[in-house]
C-alpha positions in Angstrom: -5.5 88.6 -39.2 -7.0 92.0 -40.6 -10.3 93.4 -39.6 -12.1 96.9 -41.0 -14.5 98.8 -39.9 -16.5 101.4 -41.2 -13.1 102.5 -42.9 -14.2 105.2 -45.3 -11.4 107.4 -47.6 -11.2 111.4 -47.3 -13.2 111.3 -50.7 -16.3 109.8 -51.7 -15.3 106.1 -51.6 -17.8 104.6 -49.3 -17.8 102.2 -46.1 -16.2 98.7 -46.0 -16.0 95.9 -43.5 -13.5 93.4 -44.0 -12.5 90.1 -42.7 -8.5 88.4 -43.4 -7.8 85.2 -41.7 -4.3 84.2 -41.4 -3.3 82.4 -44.2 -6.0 83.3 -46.5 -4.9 84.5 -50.2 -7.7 86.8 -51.5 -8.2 88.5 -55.3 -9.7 92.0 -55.1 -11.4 92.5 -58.0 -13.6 95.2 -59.6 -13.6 97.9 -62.5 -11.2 100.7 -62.8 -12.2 103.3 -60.0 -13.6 101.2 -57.8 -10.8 101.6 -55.1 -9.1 98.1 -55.4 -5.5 100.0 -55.0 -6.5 102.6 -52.9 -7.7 99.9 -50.3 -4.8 98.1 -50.9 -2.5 101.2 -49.6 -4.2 101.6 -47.1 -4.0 98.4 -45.6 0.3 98.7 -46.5 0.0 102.0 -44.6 1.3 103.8 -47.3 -1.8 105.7 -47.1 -3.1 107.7 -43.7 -6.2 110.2 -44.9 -8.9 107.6 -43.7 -11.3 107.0 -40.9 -12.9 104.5 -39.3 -10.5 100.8 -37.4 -8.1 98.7 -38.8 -6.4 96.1 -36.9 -3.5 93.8 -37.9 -3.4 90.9 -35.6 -3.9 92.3 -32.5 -2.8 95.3 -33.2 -5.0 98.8 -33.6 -3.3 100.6 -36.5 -5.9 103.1 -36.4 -4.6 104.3 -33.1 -0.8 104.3 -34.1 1.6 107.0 -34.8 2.7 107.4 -38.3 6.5 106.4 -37.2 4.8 103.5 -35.3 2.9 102.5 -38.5 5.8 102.3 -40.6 7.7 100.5 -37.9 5.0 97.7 -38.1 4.4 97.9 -42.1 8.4 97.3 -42.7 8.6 94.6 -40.1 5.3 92.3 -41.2 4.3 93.7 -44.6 5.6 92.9 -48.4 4.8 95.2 -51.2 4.6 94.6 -55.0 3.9 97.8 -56.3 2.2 98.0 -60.0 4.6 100.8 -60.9 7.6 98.5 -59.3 8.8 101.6 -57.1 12.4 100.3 -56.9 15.5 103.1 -56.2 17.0 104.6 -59.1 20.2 105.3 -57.2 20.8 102.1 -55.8 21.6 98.5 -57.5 19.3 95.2 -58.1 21.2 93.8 -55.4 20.8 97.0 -52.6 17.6 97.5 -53.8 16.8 93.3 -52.7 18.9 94.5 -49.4 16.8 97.2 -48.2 13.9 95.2 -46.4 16.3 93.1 -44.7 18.2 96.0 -42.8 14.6 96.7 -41.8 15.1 93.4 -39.7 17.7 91.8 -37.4 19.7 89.8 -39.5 23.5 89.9 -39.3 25.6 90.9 -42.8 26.2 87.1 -43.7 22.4 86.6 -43.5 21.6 89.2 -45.5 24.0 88.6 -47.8 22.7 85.0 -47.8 19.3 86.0 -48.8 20.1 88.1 -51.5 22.1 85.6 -53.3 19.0 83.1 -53.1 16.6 85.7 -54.4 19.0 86.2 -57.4 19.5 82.8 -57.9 15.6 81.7 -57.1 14.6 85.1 -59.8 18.0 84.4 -62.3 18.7 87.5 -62.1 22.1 87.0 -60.6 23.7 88.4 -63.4 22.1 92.2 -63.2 23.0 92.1 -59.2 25.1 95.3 -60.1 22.9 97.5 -62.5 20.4 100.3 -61.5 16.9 100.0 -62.4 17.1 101.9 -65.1 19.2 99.4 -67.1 16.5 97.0 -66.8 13.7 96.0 -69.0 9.8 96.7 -67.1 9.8 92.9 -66.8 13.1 92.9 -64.8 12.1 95.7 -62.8 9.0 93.7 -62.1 11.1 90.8 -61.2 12.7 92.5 -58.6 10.4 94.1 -57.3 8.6 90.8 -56.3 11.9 89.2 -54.7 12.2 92.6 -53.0 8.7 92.2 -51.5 9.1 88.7 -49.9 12.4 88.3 -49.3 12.1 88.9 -45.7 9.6 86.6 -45.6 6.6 89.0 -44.6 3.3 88.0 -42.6 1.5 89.6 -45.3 2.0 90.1 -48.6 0.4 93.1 -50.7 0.4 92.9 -54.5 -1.2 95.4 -57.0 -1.7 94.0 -60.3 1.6 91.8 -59.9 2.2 90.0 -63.5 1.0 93.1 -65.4 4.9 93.5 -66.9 5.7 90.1 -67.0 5.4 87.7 -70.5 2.8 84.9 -69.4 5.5 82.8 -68.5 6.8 84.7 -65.9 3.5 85.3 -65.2 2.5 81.9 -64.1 6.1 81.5 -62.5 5.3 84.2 -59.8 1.6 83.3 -59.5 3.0 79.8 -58.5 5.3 81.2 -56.1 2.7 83.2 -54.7 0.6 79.8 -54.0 3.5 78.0 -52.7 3.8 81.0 -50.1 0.8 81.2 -49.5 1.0 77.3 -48.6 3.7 78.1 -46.7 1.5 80.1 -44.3 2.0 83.7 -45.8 -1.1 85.6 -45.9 -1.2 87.4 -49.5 -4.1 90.2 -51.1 -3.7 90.5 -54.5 -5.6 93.5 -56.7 -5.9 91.9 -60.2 -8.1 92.6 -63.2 -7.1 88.6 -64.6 -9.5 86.1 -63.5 -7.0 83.7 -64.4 -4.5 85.6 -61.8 -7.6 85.8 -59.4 -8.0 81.9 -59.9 -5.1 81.3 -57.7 -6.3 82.2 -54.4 -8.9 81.3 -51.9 -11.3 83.5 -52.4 -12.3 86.8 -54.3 -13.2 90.4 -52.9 -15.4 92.4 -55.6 -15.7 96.3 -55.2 -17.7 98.6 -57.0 -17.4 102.5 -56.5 -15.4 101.7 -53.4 -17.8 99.1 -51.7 -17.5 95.6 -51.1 -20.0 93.9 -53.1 -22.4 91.3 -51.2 -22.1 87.7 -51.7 -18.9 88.1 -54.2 -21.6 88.8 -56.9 -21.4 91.7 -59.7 -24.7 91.7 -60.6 
C-alpha cells in the first residue's frame, strides 16, 4: 500500500525505504528526535519539504500538486494528531462532521455517522460544546472518532493514548485492532511497548533511519 524511496527531509534526517502492505498495523518506535512524527506527516501529507518517491497504492504522491495531495489525503487518510488539532470555533459534533463533507455522503448520512461516533465514544452529551470546554482526554476522544469516522484506507496516529487514563487507553487500542481486522491499514508512532504490542509489526528509527532487522542495538 505505501512504498518510499530514498525519501530524505530538508534537514539532516537521513534516507529511508519503506514497505506498507494493505492491512498491515505497524508501531514506529524510537527515541525522541529520531523522526517518528516527522515521517508520520509526511506520509499524511501534511508535510511537503522532502525528496525522494512515495506512492500510495498506485498512486505517485511525489509527483502530485499540493491541491491534488490534499484531495487524496482527505479522501483515504485518518489523522490522530498528538496535540488533538480539533477547531476551537466549531462544536464536538461539527468538528466529528468535517471529514465527512470531505466525502459524498448525503445530510442524513452524515448525520447518521455522527450520532454513532457519539454514541460508540459516549460522548453524546458534549455534541454541543467547543473544545475548549473539554478535558485533554475528551479532546483526545474526539479527535480519534474524528480520524476514522469516514472510515479511512489508512489510518495515521501519533502517540494516540498519550491523554487518555489507561482505560481509555486500552478501549481505543482495541478499536484500533478491530479496525485493523476490519481491513484498515493503521501506523502508529508510540513510545509504549505495551501500545506497540498491538500491531503486526514494529518500525524502529534512530536519528531518522530505519534501523535493520527491527533491532536497537
Amino acid at each position: 500500500m505505501i512504498k518510499l524511496e530514498n525519501l530524505e527531509r530538508s534537514y539532516p534526517l537521513g534516507k529511508e525505504n519503506l514497505e506498507i502492505e494493505e492491512g498491515d498495523f505497524v508501531s514506529i518506535m524510537g527515541p525522541s528526535g529520531a523522526g517518528k512524527s516527522t515521517l508520520l506527516h509526511i506520509l499524511g501529507m501534511h508535510d511537503h519539504g522532502w525528496r525522494g518517491e512515495y506512492f500510495l497504492g498506485e498512486t505517485a504522491v511525489h509527483r502530485l500538486k499540493p491541491k491534488e495531495r490534499a484531495t487524496l489525503r482527505n479522501e483515504q487518510i485518518g489523522f490522530v494528531f498528538q496535540q488533538y488539532h480539533l477547531l476551537d470555533d466549531l462544536t464536538v459534533y461539527e468538528n466529528l462532521d468535517i471529514p465527512l463533507s470531505y466525502r459524498r455522503y448525503s445530510k442524513s448520512e452524515r448525520a447518521a455517522l455522527v450520532a454513532d461516533m457519539l454514541d460508540r465514544f459516549q460522548i453524546v452529551g458534549k455534541k454541543d460544546l467547543y473544545p475548549r470546554q473539554l478535558s485533554g482526554g475528551q479532546q483526545q476522544l474526539v479527535g480519534v472518532a474524528r480520524a476514522i469516522i469516514a472510515e479511512p484506507k489508512l489510518l495515521l496516529a501519533d502517540e494516540p493514548t498519550g491523554n487518555l487514563h489507561s482505560g481509555q487507553g486500552e478501549e481505543i487500542m482495541e478499536l484500533f485492532r478491530k479496525l485493523n481486522d476490519e481491513g484498515m491499514t493503521i501506523i502508529q508512532v508510540t513510545h509504549s511497548e505495551k501500545n506497540a504490542s498491538y500491531g503486526k509489526r514494529i518500525i524502529q528509527l534512530r536519528d531518522g533511519w530505519v534501523v535493520p532487522n527491527n533491532s536497537t542495538s
